[in-house]
C-alpha positions as CSV (number, residue, x, y, z in Angstrom):
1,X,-17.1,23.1,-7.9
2,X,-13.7,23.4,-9.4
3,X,-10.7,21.0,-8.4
4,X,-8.3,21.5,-5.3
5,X,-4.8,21.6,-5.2
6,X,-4.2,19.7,-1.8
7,X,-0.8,20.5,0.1
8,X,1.4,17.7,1.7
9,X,-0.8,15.4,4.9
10,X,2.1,13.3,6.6
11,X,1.1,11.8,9.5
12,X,4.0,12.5,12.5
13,X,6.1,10.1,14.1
14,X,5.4,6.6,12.2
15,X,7.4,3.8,12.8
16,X,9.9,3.6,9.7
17,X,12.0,6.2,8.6
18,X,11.6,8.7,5.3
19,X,9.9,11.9,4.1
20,X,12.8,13.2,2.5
21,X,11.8,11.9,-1.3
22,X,8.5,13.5,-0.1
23,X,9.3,17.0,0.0
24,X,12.3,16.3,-3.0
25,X,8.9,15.1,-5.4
26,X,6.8,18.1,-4.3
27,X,9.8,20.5,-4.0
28,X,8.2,21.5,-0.3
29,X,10.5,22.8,2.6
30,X,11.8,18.9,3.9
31,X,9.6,17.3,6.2
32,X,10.2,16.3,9.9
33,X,11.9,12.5,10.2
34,X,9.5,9.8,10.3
35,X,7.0,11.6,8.1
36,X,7.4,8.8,4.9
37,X,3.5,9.0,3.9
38,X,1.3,11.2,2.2
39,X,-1.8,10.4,2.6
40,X,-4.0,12.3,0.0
41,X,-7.2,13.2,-0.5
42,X,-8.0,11.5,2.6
43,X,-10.8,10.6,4.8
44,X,-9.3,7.9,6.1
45,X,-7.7,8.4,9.5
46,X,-4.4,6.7,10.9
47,X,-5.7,3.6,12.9
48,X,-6.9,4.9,17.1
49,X,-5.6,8.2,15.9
50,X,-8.0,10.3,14.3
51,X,-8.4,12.6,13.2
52,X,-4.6,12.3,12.1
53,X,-4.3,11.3,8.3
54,X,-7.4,13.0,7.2
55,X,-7.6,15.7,4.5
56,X,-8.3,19.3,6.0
57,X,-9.9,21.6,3.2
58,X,-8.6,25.1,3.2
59,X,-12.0,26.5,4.7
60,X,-11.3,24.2,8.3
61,X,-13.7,21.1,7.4
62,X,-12.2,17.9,7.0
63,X,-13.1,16.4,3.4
64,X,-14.8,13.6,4.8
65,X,-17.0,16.6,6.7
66,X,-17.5,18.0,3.2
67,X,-18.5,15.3,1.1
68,X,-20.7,14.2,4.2
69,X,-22.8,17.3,3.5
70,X,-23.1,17.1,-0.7
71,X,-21.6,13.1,-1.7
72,X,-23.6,13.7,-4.8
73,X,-21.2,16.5,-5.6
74,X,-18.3,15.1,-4.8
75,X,-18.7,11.6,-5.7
76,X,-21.5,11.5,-8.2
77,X,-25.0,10.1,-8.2
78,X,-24.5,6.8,-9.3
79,X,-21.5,6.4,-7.0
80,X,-23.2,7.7,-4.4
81,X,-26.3,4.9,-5.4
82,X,-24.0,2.3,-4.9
83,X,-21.5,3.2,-1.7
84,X,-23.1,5.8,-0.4
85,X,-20.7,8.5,0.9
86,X,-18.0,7.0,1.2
87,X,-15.3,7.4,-1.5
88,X,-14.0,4.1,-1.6
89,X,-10.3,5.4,-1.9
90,X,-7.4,6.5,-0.2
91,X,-4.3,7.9,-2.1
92,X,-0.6,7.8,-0.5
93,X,3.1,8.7,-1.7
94,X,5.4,6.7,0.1
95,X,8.9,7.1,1.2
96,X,10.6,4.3,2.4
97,X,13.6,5.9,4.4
98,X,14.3,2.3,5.2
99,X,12.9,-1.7,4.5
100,X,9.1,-1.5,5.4
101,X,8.5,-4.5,7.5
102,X,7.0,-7.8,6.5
103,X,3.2,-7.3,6.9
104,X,0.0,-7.9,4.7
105,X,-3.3,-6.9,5.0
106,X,-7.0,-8.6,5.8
107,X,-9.5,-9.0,2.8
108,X,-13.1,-7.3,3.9
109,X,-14.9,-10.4,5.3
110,X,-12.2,-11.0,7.7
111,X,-12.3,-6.4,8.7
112,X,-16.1,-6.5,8.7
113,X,-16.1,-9.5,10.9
114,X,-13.0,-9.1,13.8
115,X,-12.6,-5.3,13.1
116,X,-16.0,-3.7,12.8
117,X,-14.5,-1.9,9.3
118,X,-15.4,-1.3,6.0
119,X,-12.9,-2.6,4.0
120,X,-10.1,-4.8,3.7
121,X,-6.9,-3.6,2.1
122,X,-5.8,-4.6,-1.2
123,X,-3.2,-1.8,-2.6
124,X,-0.8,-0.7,-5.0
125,X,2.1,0.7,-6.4
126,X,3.3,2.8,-8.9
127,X,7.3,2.8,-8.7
128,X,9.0,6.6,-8.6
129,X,12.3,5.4,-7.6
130,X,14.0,2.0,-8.0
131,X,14.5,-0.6,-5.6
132,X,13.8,-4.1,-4.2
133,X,10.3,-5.1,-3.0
134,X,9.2,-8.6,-1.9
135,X,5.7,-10.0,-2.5
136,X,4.2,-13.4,-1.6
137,X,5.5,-17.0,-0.6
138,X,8.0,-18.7,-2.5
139,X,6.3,-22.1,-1.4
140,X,3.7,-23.2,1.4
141,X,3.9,-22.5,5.1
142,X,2.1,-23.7,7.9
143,X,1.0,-21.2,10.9
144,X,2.8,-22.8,12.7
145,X,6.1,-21.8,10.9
146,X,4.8,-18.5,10.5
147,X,3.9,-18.3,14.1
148,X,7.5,-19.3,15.4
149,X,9.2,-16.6,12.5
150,X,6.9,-13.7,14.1
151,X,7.8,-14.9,17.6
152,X,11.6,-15.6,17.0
153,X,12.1,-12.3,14.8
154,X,13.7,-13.7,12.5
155,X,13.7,-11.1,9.7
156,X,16.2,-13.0,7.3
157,X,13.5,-16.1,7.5
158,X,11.0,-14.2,6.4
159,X,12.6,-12.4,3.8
160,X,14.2,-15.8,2.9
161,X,10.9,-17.3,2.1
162,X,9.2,-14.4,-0.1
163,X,10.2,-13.5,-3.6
164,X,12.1,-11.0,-4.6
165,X,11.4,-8.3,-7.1
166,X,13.9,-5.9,-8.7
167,X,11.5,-2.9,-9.3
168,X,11.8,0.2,-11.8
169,X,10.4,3.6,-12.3
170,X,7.0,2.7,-14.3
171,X,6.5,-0.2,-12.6
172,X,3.5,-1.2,-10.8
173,X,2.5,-3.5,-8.5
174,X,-0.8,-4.7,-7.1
175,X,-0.5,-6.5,-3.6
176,X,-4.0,-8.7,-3.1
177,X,-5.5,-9.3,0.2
178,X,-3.7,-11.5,2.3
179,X,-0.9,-11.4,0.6
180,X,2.7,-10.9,2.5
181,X,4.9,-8.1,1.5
182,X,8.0,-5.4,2.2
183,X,8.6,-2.6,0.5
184,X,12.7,-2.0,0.2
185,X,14.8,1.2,1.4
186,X,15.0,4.0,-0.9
187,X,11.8,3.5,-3.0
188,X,9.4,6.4,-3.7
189,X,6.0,4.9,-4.6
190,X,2.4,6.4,-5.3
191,X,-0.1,3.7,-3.9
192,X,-3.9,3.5,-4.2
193,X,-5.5,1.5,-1.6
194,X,-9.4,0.5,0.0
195,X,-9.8,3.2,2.4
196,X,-8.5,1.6,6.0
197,X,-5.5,1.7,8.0
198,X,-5.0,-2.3,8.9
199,X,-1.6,-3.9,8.9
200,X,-0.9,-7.5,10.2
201,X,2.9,-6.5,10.8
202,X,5.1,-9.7,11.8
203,X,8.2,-8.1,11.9
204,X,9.0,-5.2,14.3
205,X,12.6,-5.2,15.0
206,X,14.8,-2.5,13.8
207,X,11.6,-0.1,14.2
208,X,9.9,2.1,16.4
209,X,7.3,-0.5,17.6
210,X,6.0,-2.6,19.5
211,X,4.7,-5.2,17.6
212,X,3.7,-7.4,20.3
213,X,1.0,-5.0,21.6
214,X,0.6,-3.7,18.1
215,X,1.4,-5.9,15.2
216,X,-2.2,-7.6,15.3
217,X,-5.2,-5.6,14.9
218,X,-6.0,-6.0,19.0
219,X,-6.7,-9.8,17.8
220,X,-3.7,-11.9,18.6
221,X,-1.5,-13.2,16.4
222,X,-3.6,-16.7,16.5
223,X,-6.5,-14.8,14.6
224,X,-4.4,-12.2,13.0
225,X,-2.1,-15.0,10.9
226,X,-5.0,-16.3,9.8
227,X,-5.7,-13.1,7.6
228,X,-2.2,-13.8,5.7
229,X,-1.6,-16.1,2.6
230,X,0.4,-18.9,3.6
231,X,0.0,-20.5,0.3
232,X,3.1,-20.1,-1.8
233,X,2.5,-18.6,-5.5
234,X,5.0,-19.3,-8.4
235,X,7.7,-17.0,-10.4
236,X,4.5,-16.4,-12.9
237,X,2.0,-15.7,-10.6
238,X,3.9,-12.9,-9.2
239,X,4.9,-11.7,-12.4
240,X,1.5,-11.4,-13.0
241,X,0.7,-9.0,-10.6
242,X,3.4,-6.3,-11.9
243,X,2.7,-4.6,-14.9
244,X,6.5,-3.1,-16.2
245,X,7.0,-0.1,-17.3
246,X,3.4,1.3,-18.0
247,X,3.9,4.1,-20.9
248,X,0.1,4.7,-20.9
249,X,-3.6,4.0,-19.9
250,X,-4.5,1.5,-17.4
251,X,-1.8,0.7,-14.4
252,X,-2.9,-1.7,-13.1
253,X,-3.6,-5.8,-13.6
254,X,-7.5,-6.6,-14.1
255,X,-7.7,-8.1,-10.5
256,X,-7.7,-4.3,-9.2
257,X,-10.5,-3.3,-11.0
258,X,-13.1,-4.5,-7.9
259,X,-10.7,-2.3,-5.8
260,X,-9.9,0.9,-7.5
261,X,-8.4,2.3,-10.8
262,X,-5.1,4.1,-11.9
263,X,-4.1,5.7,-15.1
264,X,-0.9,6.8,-16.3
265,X,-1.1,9.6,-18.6
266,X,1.7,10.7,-21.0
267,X,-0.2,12.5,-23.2
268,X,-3.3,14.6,-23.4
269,X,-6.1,12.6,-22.3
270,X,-10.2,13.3,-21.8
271,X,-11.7,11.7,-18.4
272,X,-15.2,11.8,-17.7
273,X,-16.6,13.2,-14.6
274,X,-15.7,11.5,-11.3
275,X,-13.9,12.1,-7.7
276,X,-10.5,11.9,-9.2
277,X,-7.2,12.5,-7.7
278,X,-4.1,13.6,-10.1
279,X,-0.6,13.2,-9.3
280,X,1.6,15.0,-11.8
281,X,4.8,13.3,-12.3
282,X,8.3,15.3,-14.1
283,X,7.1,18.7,-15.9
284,X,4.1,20.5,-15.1
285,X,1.0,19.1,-16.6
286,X,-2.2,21.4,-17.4
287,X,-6.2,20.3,-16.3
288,X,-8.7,21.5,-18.4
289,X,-12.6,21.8,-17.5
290,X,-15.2,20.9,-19.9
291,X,-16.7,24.4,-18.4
292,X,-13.2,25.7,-20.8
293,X,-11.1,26.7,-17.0
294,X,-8.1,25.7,-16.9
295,X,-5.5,24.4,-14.5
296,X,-1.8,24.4,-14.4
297,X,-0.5,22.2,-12.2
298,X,2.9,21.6,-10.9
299,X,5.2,19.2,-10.8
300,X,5.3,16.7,-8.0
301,X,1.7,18.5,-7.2
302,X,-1.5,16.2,-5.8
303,X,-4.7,17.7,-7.2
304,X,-9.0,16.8,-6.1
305,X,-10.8,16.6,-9.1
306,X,-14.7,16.8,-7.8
307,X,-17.7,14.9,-9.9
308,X,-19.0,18.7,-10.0
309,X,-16.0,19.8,-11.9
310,X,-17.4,18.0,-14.7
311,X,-15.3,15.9,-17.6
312,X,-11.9,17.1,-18.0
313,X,-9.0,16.9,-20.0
314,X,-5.3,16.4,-18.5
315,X,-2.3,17.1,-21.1
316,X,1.4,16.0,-19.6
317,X,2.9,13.2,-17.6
318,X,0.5,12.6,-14.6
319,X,-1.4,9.7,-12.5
320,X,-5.2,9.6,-12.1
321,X,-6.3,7.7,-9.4
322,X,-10.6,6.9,-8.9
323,X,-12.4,4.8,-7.0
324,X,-13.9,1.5,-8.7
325,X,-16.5,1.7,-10.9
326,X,-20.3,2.1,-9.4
């Protein structure tokens, strides 16, 4: 099985604005408007929508259909011992064409539980363009404060009360379950994510939604807030959750390990066998096979590395995203 270069999956008509930075990164024909995510290597479809968001293989089968039929092959014995066929993972690039709302994610217990899924949604970030993001409480709220924000609209409270982080090219970010965030206009990101499209959005104006039928998972926003952090975390315990400027080797802070892995590779590195997705970042980059084939790869290209493939060997500026370990 050798590795797949996957094209461009944007979901149509999302709620926010962007795609542009999208096809600019991959050097693709521009996308339609309201196109800002990528989602790839995905079996993962967009929330009451599916198939929409899920990889299509070049043969007609969905990957998910694929691995379905050989996980072994795809996602290797022992992870296949431990999670079974699913592959733990869902990569994006992100365009935000304009400020992201304020949302956060559930944790698993609270999915499993009140969503029939599989996962929660921890995620993260690593920065291709500059901007503003904020990320958790300044101090402690009650629900009751964060009820009457979410009902008022008040965007400038909410923003007012979350911290807010000047971010860089090379920077990365992990968000945590739970945790309340907004990712700011003009920011091209790569994010790796648990395999599930839930967002507890409490902000909706300015965007093509409607938040009151679906900002809350079907739940209400009674049991939906009670997913988010209301704690407030310090200036260092934010820090703490972006890594600046990573040159090389792991991303991503230690608390992401349970969650998934990313790599940023500036020089020619050996991986060992694994589903692994590359995103190759500035000038080409070149994958090599322990079989001896090799690979070049584009710029701004998104590539499926199989466990099949074998070990392999990427030499240039990339990202390597892989599920957690088994």
């Amino acid at each position: 099985m050798e590795p797949i270069l996957l094209p461009s999956n944007q979901p149509p008509s999302r709620f926010y604005q962007g795609g542009t930075r999208i096809s600019e990164f991959r050097a693709e024909t521009p996308s339609p408007p309201n196109t800002p995510e990528d989602w790839v290597a995905s079996t993962t479809s967009v929330r009451g929508d599916s198939p929409v968001g899920m990889t299509r293989l070049a043969d007609g089968r969905l990957l998910a259909e694929a691995i379905s039929a050989d996980p072994s092959a795809w996602l290797g014995p022992s992870h296949v011992d431990k999670y079974s066929e699913d592959t733990m993972l869902l990569v994006k690039l992100l365009d935000a064409g304009q400020r992201l709302p304020v949302h956060a994610h559930p944790d698993g217990e609270f999915a499993s539980r009140h969503v029939s899924a599989a996962h929660g949604k921890a995620e993260a970030w690593y920065i291709l363009s500059p901007g503003t993001v904020h990320l958790a409480l300044t101090r402690s709220v009650s629900l009751d404060e964060l009820q009457a924000l979410v009902t008022t609209q008040d965007s400038a409270g909410m923003l007012g009360l979350m911290h807010e982080i000047p971010v860089e090219a090379g920077d990365c970010v992990f968000v945590p379950h739970g945790v309340l965030h907004s990712i700011g206009a003009g920011i091209l990101l790569a994010e790796v994510q648990e395999p599930e499209d839930l967002s507890i959005l409490l902000e909706w104006k300015g965007f093509d939604l409607d938040g009151q039928k679906d900002g809350h998972l079907g739940l209400g926003f009674d049991l939906a807030l009670s997913a988010v952090e209301v704690q407030g975390r310090t200036d260092a315990e934010v820090e703490a959750l972006v890594r600046r400027r990573v040159s090389d080797g792991g991303a991503l802070p230690k608390e992401a390990d349970a969650y998934f892995r990313l790599d940023r590779i500036t020089h020619r590195r050996e991986f060992p066998a694994g589903f692994s997705i590359v995103i190759v970042l500035g000038d080409d980059a070149q994958l090599t096979l322990a079989s001896g084939a090799v690979h070049a790869l584009a710029a701004g290209s998104t590539t499926l590395v199989p466990f099949e493939a074998g070990s392999f060997w990427i030499d240039g500026s990339a990202l390597l995203a892989r599920p957690p370990l088994p």
